[in-house]
BADREN-113897 format. One record per residue: residue number from 1; x, y, z of N, C-alpha, C, O in turn. Coordinates in steps of 0.2 Angstrom, whole numbers. Example, Ala and Ser with C-alpha at 12.3 -4.5 7.8 and 13.67 -1.06 7.14 Angstrom:
<pts>
  seq   n.xx   n.yy   n.zz  ca.xx  ca.yy  ca.zz   c.xx   c.yy   c.zz   o.xx   o.yy   o.zz
    1     66    -28     39     62    -22     39     66    -16     39     71    -17     42
    2     64    -11     35     68     -5     36     64      0     39     67      6     40
</pts>
This chain:
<pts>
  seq   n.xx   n.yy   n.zz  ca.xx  ca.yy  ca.zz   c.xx   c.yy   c.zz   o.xx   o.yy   o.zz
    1    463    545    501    464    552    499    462    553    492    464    549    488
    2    459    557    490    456    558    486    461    564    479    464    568    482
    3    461    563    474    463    564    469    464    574    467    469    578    466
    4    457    573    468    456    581    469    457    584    477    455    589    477
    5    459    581    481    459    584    488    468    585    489    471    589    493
    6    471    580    484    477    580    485    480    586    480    485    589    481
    7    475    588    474    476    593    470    477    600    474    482    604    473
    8    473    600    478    470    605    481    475    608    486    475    614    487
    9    479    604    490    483    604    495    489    609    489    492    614    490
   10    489    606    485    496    607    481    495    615    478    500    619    477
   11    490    616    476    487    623    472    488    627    482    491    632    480
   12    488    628    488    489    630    492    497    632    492    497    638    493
   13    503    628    490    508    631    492    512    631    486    518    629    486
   14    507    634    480    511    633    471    514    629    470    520    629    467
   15    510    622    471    514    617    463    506    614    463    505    609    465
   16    501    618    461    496    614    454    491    623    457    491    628    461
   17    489    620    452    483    623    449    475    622    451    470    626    451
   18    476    614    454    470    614    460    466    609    453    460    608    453
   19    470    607    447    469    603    441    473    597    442    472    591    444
   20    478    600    439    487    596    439    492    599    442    492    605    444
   21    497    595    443    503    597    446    507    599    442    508    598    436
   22    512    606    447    518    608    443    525    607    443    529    609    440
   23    526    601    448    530    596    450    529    590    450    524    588    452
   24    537    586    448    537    581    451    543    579    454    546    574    452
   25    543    583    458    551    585    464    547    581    469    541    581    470
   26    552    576    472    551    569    478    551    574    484    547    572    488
   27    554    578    485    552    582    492    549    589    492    550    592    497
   28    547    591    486    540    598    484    535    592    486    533    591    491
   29    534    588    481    529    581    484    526    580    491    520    581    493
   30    530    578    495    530    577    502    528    582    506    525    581    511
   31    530    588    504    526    594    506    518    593    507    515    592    512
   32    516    592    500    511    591    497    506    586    502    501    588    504
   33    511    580    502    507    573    506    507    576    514    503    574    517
   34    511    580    517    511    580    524    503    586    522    498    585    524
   35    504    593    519    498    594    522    490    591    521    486    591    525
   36    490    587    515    486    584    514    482    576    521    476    575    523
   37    489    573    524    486    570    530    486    573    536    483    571    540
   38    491    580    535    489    581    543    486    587    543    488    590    548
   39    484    589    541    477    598    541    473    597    537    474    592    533
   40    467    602    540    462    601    536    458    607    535    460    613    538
   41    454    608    533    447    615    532    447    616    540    448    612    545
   42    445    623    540    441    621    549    434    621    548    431    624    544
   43    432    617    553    426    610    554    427    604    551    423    600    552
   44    434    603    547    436    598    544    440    592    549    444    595    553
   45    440    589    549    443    581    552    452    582    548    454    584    542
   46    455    579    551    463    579    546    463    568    545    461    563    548
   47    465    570    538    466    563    536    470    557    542    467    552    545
   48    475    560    543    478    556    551    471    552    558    470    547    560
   49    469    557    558    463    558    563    457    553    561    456    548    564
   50    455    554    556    451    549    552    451    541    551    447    537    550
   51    458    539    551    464    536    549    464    531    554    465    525    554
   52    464    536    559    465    532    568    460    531    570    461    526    573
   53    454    534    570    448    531    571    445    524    567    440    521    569
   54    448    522    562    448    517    559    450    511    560    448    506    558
   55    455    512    564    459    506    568    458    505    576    458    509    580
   56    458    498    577    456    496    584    461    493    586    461    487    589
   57    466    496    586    474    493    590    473    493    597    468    496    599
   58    476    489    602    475    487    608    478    494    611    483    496    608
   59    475    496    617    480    505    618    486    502    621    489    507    624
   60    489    498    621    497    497    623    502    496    617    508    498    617
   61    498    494    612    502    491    607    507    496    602    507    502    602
   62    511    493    599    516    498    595    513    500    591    515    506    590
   63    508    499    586    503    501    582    500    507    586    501    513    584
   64    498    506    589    493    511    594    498    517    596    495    523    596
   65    503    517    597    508    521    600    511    526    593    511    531    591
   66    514    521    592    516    526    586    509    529    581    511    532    575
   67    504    528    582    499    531    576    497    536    583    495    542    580
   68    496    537    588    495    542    593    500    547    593    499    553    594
   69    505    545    591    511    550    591    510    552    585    511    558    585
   70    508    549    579    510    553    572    502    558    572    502    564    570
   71    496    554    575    490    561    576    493    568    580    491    573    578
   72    501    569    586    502    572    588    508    577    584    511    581    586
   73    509    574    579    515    577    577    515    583    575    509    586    576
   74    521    588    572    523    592    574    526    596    565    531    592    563
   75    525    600    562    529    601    557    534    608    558    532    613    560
   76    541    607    558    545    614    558    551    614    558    554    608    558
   77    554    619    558    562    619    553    567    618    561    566    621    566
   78    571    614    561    574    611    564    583    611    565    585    607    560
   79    586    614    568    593    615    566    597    611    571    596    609    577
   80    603    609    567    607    603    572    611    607    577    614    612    575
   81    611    605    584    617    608    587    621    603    590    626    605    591
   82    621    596    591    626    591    592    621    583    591    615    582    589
   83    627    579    591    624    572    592    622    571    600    624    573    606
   84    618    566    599    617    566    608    620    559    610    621    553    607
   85    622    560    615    628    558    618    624    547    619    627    542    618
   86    617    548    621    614    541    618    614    539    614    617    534    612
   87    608    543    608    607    541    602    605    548    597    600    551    599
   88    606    549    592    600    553    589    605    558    590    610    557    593
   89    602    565    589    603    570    587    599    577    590    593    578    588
   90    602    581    593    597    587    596    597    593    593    603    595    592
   91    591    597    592    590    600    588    588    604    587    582    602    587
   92    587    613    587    584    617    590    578    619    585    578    618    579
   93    573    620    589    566    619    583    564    630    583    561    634    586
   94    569    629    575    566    635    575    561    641    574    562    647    575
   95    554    637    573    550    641    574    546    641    581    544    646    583
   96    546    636    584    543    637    591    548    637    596    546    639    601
   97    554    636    597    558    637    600    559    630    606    555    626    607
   98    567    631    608    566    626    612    570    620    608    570    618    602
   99    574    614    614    578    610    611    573    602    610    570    599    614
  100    574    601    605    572    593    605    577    588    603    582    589    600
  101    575    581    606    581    576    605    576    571    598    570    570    597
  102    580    570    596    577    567    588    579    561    589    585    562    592
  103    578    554    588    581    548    588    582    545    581    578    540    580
  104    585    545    576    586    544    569    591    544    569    595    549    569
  105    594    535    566    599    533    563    603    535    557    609    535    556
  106    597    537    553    600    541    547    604    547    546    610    548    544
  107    599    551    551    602    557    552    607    558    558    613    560    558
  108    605    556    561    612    552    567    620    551    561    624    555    561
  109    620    547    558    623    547    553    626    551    547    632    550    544
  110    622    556    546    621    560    541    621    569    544    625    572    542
  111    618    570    546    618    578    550    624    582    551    627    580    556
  112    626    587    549    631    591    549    629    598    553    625    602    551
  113    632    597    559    631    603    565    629    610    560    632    611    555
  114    623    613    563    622    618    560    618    619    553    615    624    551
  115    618    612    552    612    610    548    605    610    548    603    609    554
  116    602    613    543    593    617    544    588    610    540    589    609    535
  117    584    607    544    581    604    540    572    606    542    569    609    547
  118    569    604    537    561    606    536    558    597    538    560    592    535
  119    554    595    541    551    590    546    547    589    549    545    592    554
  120    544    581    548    537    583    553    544    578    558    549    575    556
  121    540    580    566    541    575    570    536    573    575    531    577    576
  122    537    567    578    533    563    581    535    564    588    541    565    589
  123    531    565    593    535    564    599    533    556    604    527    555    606
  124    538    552    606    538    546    608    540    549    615    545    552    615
  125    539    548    619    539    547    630    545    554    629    542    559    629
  126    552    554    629    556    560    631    559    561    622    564    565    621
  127    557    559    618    561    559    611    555    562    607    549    562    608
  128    559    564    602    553    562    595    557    558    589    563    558    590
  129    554    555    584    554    553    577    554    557    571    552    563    571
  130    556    554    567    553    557    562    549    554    560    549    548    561
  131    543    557    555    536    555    551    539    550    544    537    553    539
  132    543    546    542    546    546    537    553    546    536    557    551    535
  133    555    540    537    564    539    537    568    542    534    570    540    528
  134    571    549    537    577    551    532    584    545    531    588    544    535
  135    584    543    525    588    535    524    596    541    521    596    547    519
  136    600    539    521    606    543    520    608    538    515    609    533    518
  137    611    539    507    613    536    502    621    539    499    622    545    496
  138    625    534    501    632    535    495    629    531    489    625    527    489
  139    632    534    484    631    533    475    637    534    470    639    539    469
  140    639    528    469    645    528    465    645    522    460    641    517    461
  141    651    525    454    649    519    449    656    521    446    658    527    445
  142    659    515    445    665    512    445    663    510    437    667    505    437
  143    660    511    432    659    511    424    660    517    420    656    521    418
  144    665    516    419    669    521    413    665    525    410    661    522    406
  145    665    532    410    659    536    405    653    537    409    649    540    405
  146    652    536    412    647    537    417    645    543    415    648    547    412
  147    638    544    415    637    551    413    632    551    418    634    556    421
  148    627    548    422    621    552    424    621    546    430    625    541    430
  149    617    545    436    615    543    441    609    544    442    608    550    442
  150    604    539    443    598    539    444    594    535    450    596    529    450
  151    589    537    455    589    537    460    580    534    461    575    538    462
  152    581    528    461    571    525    463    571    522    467    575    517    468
  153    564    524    473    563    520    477    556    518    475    553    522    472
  154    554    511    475    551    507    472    542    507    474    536    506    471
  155    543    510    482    537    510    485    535    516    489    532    517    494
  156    539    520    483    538    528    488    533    530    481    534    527    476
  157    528    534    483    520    538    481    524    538    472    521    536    467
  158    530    543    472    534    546    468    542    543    467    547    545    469
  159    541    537    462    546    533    464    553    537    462    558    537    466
  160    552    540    457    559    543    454    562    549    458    561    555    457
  161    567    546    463    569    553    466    572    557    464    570    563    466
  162    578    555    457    583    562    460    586    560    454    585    554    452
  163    591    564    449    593    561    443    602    567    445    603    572    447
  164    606    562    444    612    568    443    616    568    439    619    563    438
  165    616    573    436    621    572    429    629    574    429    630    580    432
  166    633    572    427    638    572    427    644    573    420    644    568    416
  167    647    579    420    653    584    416    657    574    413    657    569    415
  168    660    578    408    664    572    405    673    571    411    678    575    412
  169    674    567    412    678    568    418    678    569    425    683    568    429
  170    671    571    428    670    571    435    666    563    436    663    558    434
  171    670    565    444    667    557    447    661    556    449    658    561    452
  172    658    552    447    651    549    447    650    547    454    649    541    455
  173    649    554    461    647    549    466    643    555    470    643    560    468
  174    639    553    474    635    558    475    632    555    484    631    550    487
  175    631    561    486    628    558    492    620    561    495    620    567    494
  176    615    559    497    610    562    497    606    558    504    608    554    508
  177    601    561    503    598    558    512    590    559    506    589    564    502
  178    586    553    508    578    552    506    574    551    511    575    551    517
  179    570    550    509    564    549    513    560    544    511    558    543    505
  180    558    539    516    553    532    515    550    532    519    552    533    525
  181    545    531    517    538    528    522    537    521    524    533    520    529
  182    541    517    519    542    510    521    548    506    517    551    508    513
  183    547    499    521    553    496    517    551    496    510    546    497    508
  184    557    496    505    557    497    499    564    495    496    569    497    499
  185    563    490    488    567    492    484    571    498    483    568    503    482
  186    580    499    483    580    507    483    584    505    475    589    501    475
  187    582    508    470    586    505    463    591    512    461    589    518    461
  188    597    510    459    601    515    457    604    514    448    608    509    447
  189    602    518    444    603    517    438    608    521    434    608    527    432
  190    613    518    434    620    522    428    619    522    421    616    517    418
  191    622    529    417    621    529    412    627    529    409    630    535    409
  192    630    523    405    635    525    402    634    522    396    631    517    394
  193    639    527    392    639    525    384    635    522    381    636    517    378
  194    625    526    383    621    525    378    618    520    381    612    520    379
  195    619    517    385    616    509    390    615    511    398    618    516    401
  196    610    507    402    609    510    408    611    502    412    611    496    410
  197    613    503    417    616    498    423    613    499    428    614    505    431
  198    610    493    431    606    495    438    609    490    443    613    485    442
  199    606    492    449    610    491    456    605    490    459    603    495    461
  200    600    484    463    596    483    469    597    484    475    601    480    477
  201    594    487    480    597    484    486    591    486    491    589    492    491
  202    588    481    495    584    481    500    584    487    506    590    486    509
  203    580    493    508    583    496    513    574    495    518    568    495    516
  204    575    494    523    570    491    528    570    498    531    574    502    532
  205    563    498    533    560    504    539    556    502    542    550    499    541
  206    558    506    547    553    503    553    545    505    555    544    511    552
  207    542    504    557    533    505    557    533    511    557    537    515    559
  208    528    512    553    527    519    551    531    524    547    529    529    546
  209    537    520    546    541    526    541    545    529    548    549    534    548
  210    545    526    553    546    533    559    555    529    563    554    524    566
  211    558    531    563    563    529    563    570    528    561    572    533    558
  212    575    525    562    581    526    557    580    518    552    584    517    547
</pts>
């Protein structure tokens, strides 16, 4: 994907100018990246399509299936109405209507009845996915003075997720849900009295980003 195509995507829904960007917010971003791989001009090809043409996976294989699924996916605001009683989470899809079951451990985890999320998904045989792991993150820090919390995934497009600052006296903990497209370093940085303390930990995702 090309530099100026990805400009271009972003001057579409105000953050650039169709030069530079006017963010650099990890899920205005993502906005950004989904219309850039999945629409295009009309008479234009979408990058996903293009993408899939270029690979000769065997047509059974999990490769093959999940990139057939992600050429079909789907973008739209999605509201929780319960957990499903298997796995995953069902969810009314507010602009086209109609129930969907979502299969995602994070959110399975993390989703709060009544809850509106913005989303591509995938559809796999009776389910869908999401395009992109919503990963569900507690963040706390037990270092006196604490002032800020800082949030990088190591191999996402825009690594610096999310910065929170914190009042003299409030507890330093925060909870948030991201998004990953693949396994990755998730680095969590404290800032206390003038000095930063960092925290590693591996978080794995499964093919394609699609998954919990």
């Amino acid at each position: 994907m090309s530099r100026s195509n990805f400009l271009a995507h972003a001057k579409r829904i105000g953050l650039g100018d169709g030069k530079r960007l006017f963010t650099d917010d990890h899920i205005e971003l993502t906005l950004v990246y989904d219309l850039a791989v999945y629409t295009a001009k009309r008479g234009q090809t979408r990058a996903i399509d293009r993408y899939a043409r270029l690979l000769s996976h065997a047509a059974e294989s999990d490769k093959a299936l999940v990139l057939a699924a992600l050429c079909a996916s789907r973008f739209s605001l999605f509201r929780v109405i319960e957990r499903s009683e298997l796995a995953g989470v069902l969810f009314e899809d507010l602009m086209r209507g109609g129930e969907t079951w979502l299969v995602d451990e994070g959110l399975e985890q993390s989703a709060n009845l009544g809850e509106i999320f913005a989303m591509r998904v995938a559809p796999i045989d009776a389910f869908v996915v999401t395009c992109g792991a919503v990963v569900p993150i507690e963040i706390s820090s037990a270092i006196a003075g604490t002032t800020a919390l800082i949030v990088v995934i190591d191999n996402n497009p825009f690594p610096l997720i999310a910065r929170f600052d914190f009042k003299e006296g409030a507890l330093p903990f925060v909870k948030v849900n991201v998004k990953m497209g693949e396994t990755s370093d998730v680095r969590v940085l404290a800032e206390a009295g003038g000095k930063h303390y960092v925290a590693t930990k591996e978080v794995k995702v499964t093919i394609g980003g699609c998954g919990g």
